[in-house]
C-alpha positions in Angstrom: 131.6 16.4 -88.9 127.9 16.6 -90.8 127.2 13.2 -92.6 127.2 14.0 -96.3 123.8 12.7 -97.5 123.5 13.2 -101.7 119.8 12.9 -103.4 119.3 12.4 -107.1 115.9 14.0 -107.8 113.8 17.2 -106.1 110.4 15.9 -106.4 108.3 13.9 -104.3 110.3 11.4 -103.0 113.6 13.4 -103.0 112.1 16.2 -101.0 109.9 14.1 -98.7 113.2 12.5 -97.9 115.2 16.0 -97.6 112.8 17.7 -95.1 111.4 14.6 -93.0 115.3 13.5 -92.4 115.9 17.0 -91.2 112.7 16.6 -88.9 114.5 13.6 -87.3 117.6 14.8 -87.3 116.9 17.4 -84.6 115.1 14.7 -82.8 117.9 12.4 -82.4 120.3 15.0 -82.8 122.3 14.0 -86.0 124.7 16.2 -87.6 123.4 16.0 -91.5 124.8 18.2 -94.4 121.7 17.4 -97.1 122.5 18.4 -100.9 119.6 17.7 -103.8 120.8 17.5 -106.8 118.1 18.4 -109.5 118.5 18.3 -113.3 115.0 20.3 -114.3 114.0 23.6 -113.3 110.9 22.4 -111.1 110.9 21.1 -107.5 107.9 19.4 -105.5 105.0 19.6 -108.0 101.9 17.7 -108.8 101.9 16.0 -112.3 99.0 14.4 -111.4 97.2 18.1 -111.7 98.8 18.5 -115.5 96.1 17.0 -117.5 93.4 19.4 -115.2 95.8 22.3 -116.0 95.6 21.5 -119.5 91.5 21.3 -119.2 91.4 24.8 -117.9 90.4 24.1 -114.5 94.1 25.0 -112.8 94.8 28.9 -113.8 98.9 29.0 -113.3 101.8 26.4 -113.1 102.2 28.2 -109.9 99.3 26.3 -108.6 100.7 23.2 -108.8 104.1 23.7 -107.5 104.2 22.4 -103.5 107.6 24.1 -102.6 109.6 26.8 -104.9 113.3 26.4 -104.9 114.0 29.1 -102.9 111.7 26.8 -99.9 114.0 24.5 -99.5 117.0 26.6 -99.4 115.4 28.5 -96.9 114.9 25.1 -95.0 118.7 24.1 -94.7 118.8 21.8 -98.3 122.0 22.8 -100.4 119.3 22.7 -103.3 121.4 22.4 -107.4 119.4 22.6 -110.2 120.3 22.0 -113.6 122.7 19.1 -112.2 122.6 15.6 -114.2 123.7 12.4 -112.8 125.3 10.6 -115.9 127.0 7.8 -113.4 127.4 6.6 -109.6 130.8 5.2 -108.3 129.9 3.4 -105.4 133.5 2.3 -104.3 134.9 6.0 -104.4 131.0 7.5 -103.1 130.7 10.1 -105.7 127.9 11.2 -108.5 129.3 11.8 -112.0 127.7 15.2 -113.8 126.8 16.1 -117.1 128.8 19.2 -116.0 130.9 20.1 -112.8 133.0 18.0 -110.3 131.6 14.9 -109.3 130.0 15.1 -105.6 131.1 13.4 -103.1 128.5 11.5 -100.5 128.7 9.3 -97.0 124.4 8.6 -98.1 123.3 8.5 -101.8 119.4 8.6 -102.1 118.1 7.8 -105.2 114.9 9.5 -106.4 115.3 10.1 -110.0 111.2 9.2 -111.2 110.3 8.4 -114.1 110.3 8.8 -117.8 107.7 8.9 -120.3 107.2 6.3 -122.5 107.6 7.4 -126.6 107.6 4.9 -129.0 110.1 5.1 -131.9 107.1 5.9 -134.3 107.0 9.2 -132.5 110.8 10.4 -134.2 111.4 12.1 -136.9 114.3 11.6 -139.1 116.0 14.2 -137.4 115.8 12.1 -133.8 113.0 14.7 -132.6 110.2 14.1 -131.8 107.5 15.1 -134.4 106.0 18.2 -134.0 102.7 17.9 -132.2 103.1 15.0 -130.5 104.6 14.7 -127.0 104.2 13.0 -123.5 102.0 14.3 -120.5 104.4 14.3 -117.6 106.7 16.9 -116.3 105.2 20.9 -115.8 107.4 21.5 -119.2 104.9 18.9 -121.1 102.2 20.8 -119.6 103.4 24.1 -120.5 103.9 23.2 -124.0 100.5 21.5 -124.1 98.9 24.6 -123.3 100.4 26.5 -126.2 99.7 23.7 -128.6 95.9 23.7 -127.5 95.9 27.4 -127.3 97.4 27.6 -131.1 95.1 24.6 -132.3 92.2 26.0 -134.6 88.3 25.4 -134.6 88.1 21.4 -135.9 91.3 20.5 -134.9 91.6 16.8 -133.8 93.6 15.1 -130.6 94.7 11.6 -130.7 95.2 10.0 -127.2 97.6 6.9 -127.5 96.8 4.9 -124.3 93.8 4.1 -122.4 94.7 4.4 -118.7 94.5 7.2 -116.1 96.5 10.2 -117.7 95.0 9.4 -121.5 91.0 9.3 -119.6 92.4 12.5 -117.9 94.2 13.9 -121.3 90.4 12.9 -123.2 88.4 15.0 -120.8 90.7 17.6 -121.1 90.7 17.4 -125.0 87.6 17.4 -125.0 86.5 20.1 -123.2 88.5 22.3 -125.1 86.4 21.6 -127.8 88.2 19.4 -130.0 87.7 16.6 -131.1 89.2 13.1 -130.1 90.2 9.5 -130.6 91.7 7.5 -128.0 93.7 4.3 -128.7 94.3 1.6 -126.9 96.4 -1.3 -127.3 94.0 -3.5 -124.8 91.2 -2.0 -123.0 90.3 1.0 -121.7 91.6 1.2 -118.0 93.1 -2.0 -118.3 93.2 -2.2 -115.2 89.5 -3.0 -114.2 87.8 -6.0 -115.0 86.3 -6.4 -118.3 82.4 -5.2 -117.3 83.6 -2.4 -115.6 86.3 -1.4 -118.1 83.4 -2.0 -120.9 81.5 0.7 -118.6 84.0 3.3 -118.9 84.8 2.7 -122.6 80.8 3.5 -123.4 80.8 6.6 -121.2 83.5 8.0 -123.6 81.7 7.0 -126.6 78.6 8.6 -125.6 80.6 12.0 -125.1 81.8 12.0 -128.3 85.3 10.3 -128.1 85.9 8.0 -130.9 87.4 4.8 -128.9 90.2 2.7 -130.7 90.6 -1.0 -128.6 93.2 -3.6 -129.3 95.5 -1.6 -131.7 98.6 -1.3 -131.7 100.2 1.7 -133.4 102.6 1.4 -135.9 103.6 5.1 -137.2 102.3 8.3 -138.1 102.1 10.8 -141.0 103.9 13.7 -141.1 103.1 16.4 -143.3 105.8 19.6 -143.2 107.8 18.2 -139.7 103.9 18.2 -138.0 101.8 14.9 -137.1 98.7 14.7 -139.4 97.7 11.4 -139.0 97.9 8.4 -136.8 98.0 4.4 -137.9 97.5 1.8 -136.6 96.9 -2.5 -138.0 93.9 -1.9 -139.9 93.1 1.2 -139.3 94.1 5.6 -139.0 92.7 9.0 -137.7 94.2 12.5 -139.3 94.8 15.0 -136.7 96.3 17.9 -135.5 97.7 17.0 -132.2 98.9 13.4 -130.5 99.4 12.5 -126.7 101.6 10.0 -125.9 99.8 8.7 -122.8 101.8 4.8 -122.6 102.9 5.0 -118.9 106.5 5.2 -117.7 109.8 3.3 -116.8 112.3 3.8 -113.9 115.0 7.1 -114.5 117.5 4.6 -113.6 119.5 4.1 -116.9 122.7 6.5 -115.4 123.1 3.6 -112.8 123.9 0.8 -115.4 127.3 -0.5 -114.6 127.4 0.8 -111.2 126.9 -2.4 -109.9 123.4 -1.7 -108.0 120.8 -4.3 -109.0 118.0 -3.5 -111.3 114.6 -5.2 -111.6 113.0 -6.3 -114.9 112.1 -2.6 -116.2 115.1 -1.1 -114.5 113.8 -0.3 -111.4 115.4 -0.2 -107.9 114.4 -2.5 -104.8 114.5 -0.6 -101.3 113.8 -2.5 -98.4 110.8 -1.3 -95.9 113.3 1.4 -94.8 114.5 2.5 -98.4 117.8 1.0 -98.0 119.0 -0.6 -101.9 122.8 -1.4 -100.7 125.8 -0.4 -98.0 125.4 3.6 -98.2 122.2 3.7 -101.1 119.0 4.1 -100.5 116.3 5.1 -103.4 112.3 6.0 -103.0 109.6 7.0 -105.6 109.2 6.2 -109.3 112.1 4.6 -109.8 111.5 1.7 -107.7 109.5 -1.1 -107.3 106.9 -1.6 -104.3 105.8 -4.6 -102.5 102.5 -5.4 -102.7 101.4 -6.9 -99.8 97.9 -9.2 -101.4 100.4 -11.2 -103.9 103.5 -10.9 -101.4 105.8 -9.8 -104.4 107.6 -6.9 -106.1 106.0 -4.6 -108.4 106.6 -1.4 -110.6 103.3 0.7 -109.7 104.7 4.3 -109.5 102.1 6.9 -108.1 102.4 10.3 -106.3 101.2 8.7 -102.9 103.7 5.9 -102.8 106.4 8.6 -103.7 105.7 10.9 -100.8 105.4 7.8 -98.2 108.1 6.2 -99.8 110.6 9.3 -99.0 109.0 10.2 -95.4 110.7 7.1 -94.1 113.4 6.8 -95.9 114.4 10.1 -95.1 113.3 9.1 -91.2 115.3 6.0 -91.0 118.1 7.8 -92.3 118.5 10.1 -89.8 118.0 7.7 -86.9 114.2 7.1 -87.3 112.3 4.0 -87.0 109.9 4.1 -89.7 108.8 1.4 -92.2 107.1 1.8 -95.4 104.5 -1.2 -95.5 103.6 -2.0 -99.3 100.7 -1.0 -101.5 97.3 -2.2 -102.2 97.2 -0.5 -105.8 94.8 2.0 -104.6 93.8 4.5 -107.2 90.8 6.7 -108.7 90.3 9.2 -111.2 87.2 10.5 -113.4 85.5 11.6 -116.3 84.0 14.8 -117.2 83.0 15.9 -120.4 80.9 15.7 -123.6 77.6 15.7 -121.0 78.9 12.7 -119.1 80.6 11.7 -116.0 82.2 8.8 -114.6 83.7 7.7 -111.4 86.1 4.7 -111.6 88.6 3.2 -108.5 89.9 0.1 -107.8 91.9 -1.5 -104.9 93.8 -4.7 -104.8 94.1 -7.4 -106.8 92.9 -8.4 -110.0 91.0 -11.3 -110.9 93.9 -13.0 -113.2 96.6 -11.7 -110.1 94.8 -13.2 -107.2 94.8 -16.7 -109.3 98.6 -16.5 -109.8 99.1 -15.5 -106.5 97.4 -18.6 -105.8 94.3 -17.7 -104.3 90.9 -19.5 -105.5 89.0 -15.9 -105.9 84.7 -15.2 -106.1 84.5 -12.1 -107.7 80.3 -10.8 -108.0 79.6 -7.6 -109.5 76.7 -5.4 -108.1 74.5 -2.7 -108.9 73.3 0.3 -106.9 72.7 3.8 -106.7 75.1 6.6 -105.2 72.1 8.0 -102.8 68.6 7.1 -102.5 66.8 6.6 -105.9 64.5 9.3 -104.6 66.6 12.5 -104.5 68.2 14.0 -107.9 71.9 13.4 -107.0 71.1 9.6 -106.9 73.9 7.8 -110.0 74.2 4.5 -110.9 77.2 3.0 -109.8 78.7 -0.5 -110.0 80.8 -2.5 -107.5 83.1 -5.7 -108.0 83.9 -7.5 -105.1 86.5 -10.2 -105.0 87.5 -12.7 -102.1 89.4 -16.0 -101.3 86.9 -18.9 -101.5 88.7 -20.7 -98.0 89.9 -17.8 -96.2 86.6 -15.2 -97.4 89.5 -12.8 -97.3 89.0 -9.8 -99.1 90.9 -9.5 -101.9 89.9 -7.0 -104.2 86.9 -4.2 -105.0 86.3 -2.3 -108.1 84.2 0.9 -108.7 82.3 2.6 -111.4 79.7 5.3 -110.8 78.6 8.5 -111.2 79.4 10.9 -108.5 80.4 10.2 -104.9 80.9 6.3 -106.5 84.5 6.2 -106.2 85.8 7.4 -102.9 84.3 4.6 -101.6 87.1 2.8 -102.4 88.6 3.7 -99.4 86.4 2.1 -96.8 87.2 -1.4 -99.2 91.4 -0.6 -99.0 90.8 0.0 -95.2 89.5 -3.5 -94.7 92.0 -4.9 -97.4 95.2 -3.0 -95.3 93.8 -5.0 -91.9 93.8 -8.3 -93.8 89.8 -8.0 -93.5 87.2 -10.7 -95.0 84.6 -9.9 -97.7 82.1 -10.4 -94.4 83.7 -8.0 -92.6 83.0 -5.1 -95.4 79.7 -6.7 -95.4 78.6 -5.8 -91.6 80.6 -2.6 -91.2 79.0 0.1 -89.6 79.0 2.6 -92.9 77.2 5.5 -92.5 73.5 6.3 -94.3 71.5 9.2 -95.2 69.3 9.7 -98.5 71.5 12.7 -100.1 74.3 10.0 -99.5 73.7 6.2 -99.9 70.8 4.0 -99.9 69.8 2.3 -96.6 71.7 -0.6 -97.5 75.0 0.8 -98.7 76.2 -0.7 -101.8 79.4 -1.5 -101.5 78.2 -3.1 -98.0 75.5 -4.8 -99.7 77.8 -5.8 -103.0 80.3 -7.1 -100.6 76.9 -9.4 -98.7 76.4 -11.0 -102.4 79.9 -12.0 -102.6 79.8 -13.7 -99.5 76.7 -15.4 -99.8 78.5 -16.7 -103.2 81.2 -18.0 -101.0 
């Protein structure tokens, strides 16, 4: 008989899982009976291309949809929509619906993501949320986004609550619609970065017209006839039209409670290297936490890339595989482009504050430099924080703000950070040079040289 293998969620990591443990399957010839059990109406898209949807540069939802439904029924998966998990007996192996049977499984996968973040402020007294004001992260937020932008009048003002990638994103995008914006920020802008750099992207926004909002937290809103029309906050307020809830996300995990799998600090699960959780669970994607292989701990960093990775080997180990999923670096890059400027900004690593608890004794030096040749036109500044282990010189973190073709150099940096690397070896690598591309002494090559000569 087919091995009954269930998986919660029909995104990244549930479908990475449902196709690649196929793929093995006809390698090592098991029999496996694959059913997704999907509560929206979307499979396999990119919320990371929302907030350029909502800018204008994506035409259709269409666009950023991977695989259709009908896709993966045409590969084999016994695909359900519209089917909730409300509970998981693990002694009986069977997923309790909102509506149906139960199903019955020999594997449960969990990939149920993420939710969105909304603060009580954002409720009205009828336990809706407010008109106007919403979260940026499944293709029905985008959707709805779009007709609120489209409906929005000449003047109209967006308030961006949060300061990291999706509300920089969500500002561009707000922007370049032509309205005009505040973004707040509890802490920094793109916390993230190191003060300097973060202080970089803050002014870039303020030059293109976005009225930045640090270190306040916000406490309610004003509601005039069921819509938003204003936005407070400790000492302060902004009237507007519109409000993007842009505070990051916890683990879709909250059905599990009672189930007797064990939950991490913000509810998320804890696969080993294979994606295994417990005897006959395994879970991948947004809803668990990754090991992060600098500090040598656990941590709640969910991102499209981890997802995908995350489900490929689970879903190979599953079906008789021998894959391992190897930790994160925190990788990650986005931009800004509007209001006449443009920004680059990527980091990799650790943080100054995480390499000091993770015990390290870190020389962080920022440099610098110029995207290409200060002789050609495309030449943009661009500055590079390099971190490393005083004892060891080990490489231990690089930052990046620039203008364009700054940030994918952040890539060469995780590289050497992924092979356990020293700040010399970033400093002698053979990078490439020509004028339209770098200066002769490339500059994160030559901002990784300072560091060490610090050392």
């Amino acid at each position: 008989m087919s091995e009954r293998i269930v998986i919660l969620g029909a995104d990244a990591a549930g479908m990475s899982a449902a196709h690649q443990m196929l793929r093995t399957a006809r390698r090592t010839g098991r029999e496996l009976a694959v059913t997704v059990l999907e509560k929206g109406a979307h499979t396999s898209y990119s919320a990371c291309g929302i907030p350029y949807w909502m800018a204008g540069d994506v035409d259709s939802v269409d666009d950023l949809v991977a695989r259709a439904p009908a896709q993966h029924l045409e590969a084999g998966i016994d695909l359900r929509m519209g089917a909730e998990a409300v509970g998981v007996d693990l002694a009986a192996r069977r997923v309790e619906l909102v509506a149906g049977e139960p199903v019955g499984y020999d594997q449960l996968v969990v990939a149920t993501g993420a939710h969105p973040i909304v603060p009580d402020w954002a409720y009205g007294a009828d336990g809706r949320l407010v008109g106007g004001v919403g979260p940026v992260k499944t293709l029905d937020d985008g959707e709805e986004w779009l007709r609120r932008f489209s409906a929005a009048g000449p003047g109209s003002h967006v308030v961006v609550v949060g300061g990291g990638y999706i509300g920089l994103e969500v500002a561009e995008a707000a922007l370049r619609r032509g309205f005009g914006v505040t973004l707040v920020t509890r802490s920094r802008v793109m916390s993230s970065l190191e003060q300097e750099l973060s202080d970089h992207v803050a002014l870039t926004l303020t030059r293109a017209g976005v009225e930045v909002v640090l270190d306040a937290d916000v406490t309610g809103l004003d509601v005039s006839q069921g819509r938003a029309a204003a936005v407070r906050w400790d000492g302060g307020g902004r009237e507007c039209d519109l409000v993007v809830l842009a505070l990051g996300v916890l683990p879709a995990t909250e059905f599990l409670a009672g189930s007797g799998l064990e939950l991490g600090e913000k509810g998320a699960l804890r696969p080993d290297p294979h994606g295994r959780v417990a005897d006959r669970v395994w879970a991948a994607g947004d809803c668990c936490e990754t090991f992060r292989r600098l500090a040598a701990d656990h941590v709640f960093r969910p991102l499209g890339t981890h997802a995908n990775k995350m489900g490929r080997v689970l879903g190979d180990r599953l079906a008789g595989g021998s894959l391992a999923f190897d930790g994160i670096l925190e990788t990650a890059i986005t931009r800004f482009a509007a209001g006449g400027q443009y920004v680059e900004v990527a980091r990799t690593g650790l943080s100054l504050d995480d390499a000091r608890a993770a015990d390290y004794d870190p020389v962080a030096v920022t440099t610098s430099g110029s995207t290409a040749s200060g002789y050609l036109d495309e030449a943009d500044p661009v500055e590079v924080w390099v971190m490393a282990d005083r004892a060891s010189r080990r490489l231990l973190g690089v930052q990046i703000v620039g203008g364009r073709g700054a940030g994918k150099r952040i890539d060469t940096a995780a590289a050497v950070l992924w092979a356990e690397g020293t700040v010399d070896d970033l400093a002698w690598m053979d990078l490439s040079y020509a004028p339209p591309f770098s200066t002769a002494w490339e500059v994160l090559g030559l901002a990784a040289r300072r560091a060490a000569e610090r050392l």
